[in-house]
C-alpha positions as a printed Julia matrix, in Angstrom:
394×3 Matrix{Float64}:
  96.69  -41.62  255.61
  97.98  -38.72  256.98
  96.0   -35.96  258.55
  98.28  -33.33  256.87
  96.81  -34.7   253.39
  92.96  -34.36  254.28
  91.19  -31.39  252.35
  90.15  -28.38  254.0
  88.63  -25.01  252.5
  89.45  -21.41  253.52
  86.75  -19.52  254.24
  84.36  -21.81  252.98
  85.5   -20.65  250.02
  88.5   -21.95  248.71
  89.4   -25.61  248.6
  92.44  -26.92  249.48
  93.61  -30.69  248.32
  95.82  -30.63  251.71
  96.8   -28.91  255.39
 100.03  -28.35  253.49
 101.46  -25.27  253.3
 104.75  -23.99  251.05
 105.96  -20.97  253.39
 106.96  -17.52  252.05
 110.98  -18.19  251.35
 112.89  -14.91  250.31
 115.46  -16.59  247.92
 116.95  -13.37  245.94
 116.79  -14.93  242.37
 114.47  -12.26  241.29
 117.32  -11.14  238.62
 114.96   -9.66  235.95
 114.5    -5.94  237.54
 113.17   -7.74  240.54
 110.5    -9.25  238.58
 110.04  -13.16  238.61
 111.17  -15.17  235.51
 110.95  -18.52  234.34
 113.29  -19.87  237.22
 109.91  -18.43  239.56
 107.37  -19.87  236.96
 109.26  -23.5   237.15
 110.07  -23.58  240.93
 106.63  -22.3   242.82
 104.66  -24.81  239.4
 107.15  -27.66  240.6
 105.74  -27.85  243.76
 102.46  -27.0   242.72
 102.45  -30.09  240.57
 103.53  -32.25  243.28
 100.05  -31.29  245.93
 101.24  -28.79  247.67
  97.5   -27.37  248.68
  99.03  -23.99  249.13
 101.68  -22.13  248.05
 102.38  -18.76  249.71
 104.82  -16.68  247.89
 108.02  -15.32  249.1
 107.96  -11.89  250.41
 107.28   -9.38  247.7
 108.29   -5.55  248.7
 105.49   -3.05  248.17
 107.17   -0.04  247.39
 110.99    1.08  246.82
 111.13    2.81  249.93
 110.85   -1.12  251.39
 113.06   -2.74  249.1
 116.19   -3.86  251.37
 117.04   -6.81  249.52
 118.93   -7.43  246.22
 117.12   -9.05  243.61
 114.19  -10.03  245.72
 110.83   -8.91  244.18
 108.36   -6.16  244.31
 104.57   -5.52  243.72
 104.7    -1.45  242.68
 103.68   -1.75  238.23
 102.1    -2.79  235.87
 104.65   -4.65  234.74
 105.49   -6.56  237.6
 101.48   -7.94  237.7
 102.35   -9.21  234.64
 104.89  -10.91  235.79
 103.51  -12.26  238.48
 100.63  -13.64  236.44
 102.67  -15.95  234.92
 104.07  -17.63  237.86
 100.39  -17.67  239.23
  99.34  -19.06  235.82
 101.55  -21.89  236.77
 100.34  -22.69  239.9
  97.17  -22.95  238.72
  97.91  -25.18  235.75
  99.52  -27.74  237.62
  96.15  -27.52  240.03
  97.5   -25.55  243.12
  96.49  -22.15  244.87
  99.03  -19.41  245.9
  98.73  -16.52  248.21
 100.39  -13.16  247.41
 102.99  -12.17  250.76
 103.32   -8.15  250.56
 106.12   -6.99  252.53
 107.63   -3.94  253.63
 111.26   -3.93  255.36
 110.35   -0.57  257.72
 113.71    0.26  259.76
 115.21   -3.28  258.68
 117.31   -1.56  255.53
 120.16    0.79  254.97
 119.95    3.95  253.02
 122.99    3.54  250.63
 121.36    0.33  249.45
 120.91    1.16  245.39
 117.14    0.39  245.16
 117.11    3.64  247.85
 120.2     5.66  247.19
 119.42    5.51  243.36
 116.25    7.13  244.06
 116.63    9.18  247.01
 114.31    7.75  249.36
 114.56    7.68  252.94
 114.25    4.27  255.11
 110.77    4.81  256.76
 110.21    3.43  261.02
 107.17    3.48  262.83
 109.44    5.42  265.11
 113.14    6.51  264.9
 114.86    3.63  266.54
 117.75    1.84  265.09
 116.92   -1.66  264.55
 120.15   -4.31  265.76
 121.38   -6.54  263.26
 121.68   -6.91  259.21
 124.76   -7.66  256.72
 124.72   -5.4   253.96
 127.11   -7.61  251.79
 126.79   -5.63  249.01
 127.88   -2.62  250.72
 131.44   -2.09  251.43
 132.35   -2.6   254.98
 128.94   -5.21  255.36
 127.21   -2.1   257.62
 124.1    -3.42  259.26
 120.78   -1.44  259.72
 120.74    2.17  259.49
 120.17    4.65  261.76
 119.54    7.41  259.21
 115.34    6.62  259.83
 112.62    8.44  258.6
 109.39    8.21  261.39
 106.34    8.06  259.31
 104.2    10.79  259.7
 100.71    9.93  257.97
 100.77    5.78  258.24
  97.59    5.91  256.14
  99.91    6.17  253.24
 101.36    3.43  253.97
  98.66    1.96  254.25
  97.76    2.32  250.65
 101.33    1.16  249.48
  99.62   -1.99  250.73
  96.34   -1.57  248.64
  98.02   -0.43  245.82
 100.16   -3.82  245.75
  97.0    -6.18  246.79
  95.32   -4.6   243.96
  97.72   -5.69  241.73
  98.22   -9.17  243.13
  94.51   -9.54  242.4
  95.22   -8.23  238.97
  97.85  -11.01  238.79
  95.24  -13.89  239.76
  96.83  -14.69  243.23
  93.88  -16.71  244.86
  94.56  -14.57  248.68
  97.23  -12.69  250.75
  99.21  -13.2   253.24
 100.14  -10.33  255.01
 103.47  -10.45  257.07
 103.37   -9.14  260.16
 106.52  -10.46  261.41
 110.05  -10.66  260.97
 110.68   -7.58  262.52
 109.58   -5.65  259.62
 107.25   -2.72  259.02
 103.87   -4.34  260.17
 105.66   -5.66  263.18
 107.24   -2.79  264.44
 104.51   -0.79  265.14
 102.97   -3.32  267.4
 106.6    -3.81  269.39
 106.82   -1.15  272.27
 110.45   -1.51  271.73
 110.34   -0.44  268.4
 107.31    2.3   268.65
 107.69    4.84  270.72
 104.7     7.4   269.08
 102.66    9.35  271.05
  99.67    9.87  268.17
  97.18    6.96  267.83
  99.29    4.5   266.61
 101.7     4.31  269.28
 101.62    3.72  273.16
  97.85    1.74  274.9
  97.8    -1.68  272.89
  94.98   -0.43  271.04
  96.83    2.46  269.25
  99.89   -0.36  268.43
  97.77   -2.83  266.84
  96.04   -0.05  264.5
  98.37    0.15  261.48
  98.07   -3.45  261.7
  94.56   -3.69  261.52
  93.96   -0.66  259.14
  96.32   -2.45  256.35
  93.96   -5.63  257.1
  91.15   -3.59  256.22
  92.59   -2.33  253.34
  93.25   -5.53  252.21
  89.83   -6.64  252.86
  88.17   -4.0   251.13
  90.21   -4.61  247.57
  89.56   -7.98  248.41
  85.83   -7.77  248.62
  85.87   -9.58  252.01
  88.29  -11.39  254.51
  87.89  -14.98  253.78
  91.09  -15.01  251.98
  93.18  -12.85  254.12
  96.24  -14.8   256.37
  97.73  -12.94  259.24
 101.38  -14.54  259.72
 102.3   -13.6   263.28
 105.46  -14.28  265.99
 103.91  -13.07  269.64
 107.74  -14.45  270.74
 109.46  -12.75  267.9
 113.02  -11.69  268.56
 114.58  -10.84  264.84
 115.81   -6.92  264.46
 115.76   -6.0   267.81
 111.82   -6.28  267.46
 110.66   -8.03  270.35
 108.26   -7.58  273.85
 108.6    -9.2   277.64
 106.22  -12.07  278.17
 103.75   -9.67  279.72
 103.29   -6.8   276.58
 103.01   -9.92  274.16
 100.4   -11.62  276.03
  98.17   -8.14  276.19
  99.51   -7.29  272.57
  98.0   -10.73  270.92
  95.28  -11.31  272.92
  93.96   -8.31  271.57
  95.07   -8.95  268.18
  94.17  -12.43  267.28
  90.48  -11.47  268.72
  90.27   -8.41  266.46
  91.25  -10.55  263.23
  88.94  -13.54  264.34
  86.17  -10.91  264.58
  86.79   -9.84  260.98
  86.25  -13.38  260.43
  90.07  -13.6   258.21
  90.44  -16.56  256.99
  93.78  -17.93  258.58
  96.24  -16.7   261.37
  99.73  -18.37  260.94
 101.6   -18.13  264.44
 104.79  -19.08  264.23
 106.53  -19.7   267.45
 110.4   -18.45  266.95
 112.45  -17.35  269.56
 111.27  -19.97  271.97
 113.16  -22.77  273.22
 111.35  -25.2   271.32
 113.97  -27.25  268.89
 111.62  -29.58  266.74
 112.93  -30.64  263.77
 116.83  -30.12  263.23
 116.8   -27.25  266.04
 119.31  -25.22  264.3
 117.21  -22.66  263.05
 115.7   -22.1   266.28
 118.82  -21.91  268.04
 120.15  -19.49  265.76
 117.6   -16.88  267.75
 118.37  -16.54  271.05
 116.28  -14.18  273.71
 118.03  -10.92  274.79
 118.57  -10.59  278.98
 114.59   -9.34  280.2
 113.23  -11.43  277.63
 112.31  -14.17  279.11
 109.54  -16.82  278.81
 108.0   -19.87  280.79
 109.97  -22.92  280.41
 108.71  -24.75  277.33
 106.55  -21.95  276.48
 104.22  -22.18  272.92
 102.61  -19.7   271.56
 100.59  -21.54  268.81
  99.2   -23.55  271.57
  98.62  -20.43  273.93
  96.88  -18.47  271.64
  95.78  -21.05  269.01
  92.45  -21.57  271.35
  91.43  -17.78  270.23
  91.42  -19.13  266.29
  90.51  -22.71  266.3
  87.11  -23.59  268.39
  83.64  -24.79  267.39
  82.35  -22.36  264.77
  84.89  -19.98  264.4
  85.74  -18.37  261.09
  89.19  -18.46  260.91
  91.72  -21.56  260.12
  94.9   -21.76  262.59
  98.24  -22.47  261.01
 101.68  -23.06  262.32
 104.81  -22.51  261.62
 109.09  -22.82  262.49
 110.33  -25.75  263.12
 107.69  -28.44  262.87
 108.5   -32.05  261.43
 105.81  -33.77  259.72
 105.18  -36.46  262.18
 104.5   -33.46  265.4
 102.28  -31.52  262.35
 100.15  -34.81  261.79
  99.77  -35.51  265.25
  98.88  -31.76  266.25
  96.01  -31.84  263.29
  95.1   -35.02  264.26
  94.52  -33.87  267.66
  92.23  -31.07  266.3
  94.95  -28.02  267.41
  96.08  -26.88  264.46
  93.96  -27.04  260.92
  97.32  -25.99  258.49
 101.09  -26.41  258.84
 103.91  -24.47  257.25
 107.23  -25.64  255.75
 109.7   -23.62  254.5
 112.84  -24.63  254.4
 112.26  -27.96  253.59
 110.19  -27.3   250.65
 113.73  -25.45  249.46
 115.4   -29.48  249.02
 112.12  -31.0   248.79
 110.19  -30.13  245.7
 108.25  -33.35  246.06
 107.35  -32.59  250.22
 103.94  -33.66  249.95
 104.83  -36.92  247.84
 107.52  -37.87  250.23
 104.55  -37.68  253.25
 102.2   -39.66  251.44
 104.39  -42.68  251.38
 106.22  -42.13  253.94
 109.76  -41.28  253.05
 111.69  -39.21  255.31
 112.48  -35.25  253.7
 115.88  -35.0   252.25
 118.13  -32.72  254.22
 120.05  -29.42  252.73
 123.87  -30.72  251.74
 124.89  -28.09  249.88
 125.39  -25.27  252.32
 123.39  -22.14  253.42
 124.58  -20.04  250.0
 121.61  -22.08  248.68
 118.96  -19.81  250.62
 119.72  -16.34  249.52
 123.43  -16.89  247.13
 125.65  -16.47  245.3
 124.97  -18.47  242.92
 126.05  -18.62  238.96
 122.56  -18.91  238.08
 119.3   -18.19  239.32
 118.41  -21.86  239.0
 121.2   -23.02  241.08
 119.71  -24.44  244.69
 116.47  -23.48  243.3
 115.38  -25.59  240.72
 118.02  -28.59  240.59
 117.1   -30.51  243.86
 116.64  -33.98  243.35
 113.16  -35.61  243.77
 112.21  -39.53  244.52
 110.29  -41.85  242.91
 106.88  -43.16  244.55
């Protein structure tokens, strides 16, 4: 059998039936007033019902002044946690567990977008620096990321944006969160020197960087009544939006980090290790982010199994997972080997609704043939290159 399909428990707390984890996939079929529907309730159960042993949900905006993307959800009502109960319901009825992802875009948006003109809000930054990159297709002209920013003067509002939309995923039944601190977005930019240029105590000695971070982890904590059921999904080699560090500030930046959210005891940190020159798998996605001039790393460099010794050792709290890239036969062999206790998919779980069938016997994954419009559209319907994919029979 493989190791991928051996039980594990988060926490101590909550049981898993498998290592196997459905990644966060933004997919923009949130068509309802970017609430989930029945095309949400039917994809994230699909899986469910095939053994997925978790199911982390695609990014889910926190507040309007985050909301970048068209028809991708948000966490900010009442009537969204409704919503959202329903596709949880799901999960749960066809005997899986899903994490909530809150997200917040930061700098990554552009102010003419509706869900910010309409409304009048600014695009909020860490610091007032133009982030590089981003196709506003819906925009005439396809501008990329504004550089009409807004520096955030009290983060600690913020910070309860993110309390506010926990609290409400909890509501909603969500069994944990997993908070996104990479990407390029909002958590990660504070922690990028790059991209955070403060002088107050959130900006500058690695300390001050990895605050916001660590406050919203609190935060989380605290609605949560503990951090056993808290995921930190972090990129040390991150280069998406402009938002990434030399070899030397992300070695000091997650060294710190990872030891300050092992100490809390959370229950999983999910490194993924973009914008390296690994190409597992297919490669393509991986290739698609190359490393700006002074960016450099080591040859063959890894973070997940550079920093993965700070998560997984005799007797710690936390889980380590993995993510980008990974094909099922290096994930078994990594678990196996005791490095990593959880592994990610996400794209594949997009053409594979029956992933963890098709690794119990054996069969290789199916590969995307229908284009990349299937990720984010267009599409006719919401349930086109969401909810028609083929599946095989054991």
């Amino acid at each position: 059998m493989s190791s991928l399909l051996e039980p594990i428990a988060i926490g101590g707390m909550l049981a898993l039936r498998n290592r196997v984890v459905m990644g966060a996939l933004t997919r923009n079929r949130c068509v309802d007033d970017m609430k989930p529907g029945q095309a949400q309730i039917d994809h994230y159960s699909q899986r469910a019902k095939d053994g997925t042993g978790l199911i982390i949900s695609e990014g889910v905006f926190i507040d309007w002044t985050g909301s970048h993307w068209t028809n991708a959800p948000v966490m900010i009502s009442e009537d969204h946690c409704k919503a959202w109960q329903k596709v949880v319901d799901g999960v749960h009825q066809a005997g899986g567990k899903m994490f909530f992802q809150p997200w917040h875009a930061g700098r990554c948006q552009n102010d003419l977008m509706p869900a910010l003109k309409e409304r009048d809000l600014p695009v909020l930054a860490a610091s007032p620096l133009q982030a590089s990159g981003g196709k506003y297709r819906d925009l005439p002209g396809v501008p990329g990321h504004t550089a009409n920013l807004k520096e955030i003067e009290n983060p600690s509002e913020i910070v309860n944006m993110f309390r506010r939309a926990v609290a409400l995923a909890k509501r909603a039944g969500f069994d944990g969160i997993e908070l996104l601190a990479q990407g390029g977005y909002l958590v990660q930019q504070f922690l990028v020197p790059e991209a955070n240029t403060r002088t107050d105590d959130y900006g500058g000695p690695v300390e001050n960087r990895c605050r916001f971070l660590l406050e919203v982890v609190d935060a989380i904590g605290d609605v949560w009544g503990g951090y056993e059921l808290i995921c930190v999904k972090i990129n040390p080699t991150d280069v998406l939006h402009g938002t990434v560090m030399t070899f030397a500030d992300l070695k000091e930046t997650y060294d710190y980090l990872i030891k300050e959210l092992v100490a809390r005891k959370v229950g999983i940190v999910n490194i993924s290790r973009r914008g390296t020159d690994l190409t597992v798998g297919d490669g393509s996605f991986t290739q698609s982010f190359p490393r700006p001039d002074g960016y450099s790393l080591p040859l063959g460099y890894d973070p997940v199994l550079d920093f993965g010794p700070l998560v997984k050792y005799p007797g710690s709290p936390s889980l380590l997972m993995a993510n980008h890239e990974y094909t099922v036969e290096e994930a078994d062999r990594l678990v196996k080997e005791g490095k990593l206790d959880l592994i990610t998919f996400g794209r594949p779980f997009i053409w594979n609704p029956d992933l963890v069938t098709r690794i119990k016997y054996g069969i290789p994954l199916a590969q995307n043939d229908r284009g990349d419009t299937v990720l984010y559209g267009p599409y006719t319907s919401p349930e086109q290159g969401y909810n028609d994919w083929p599946t095989v029979a054991a």
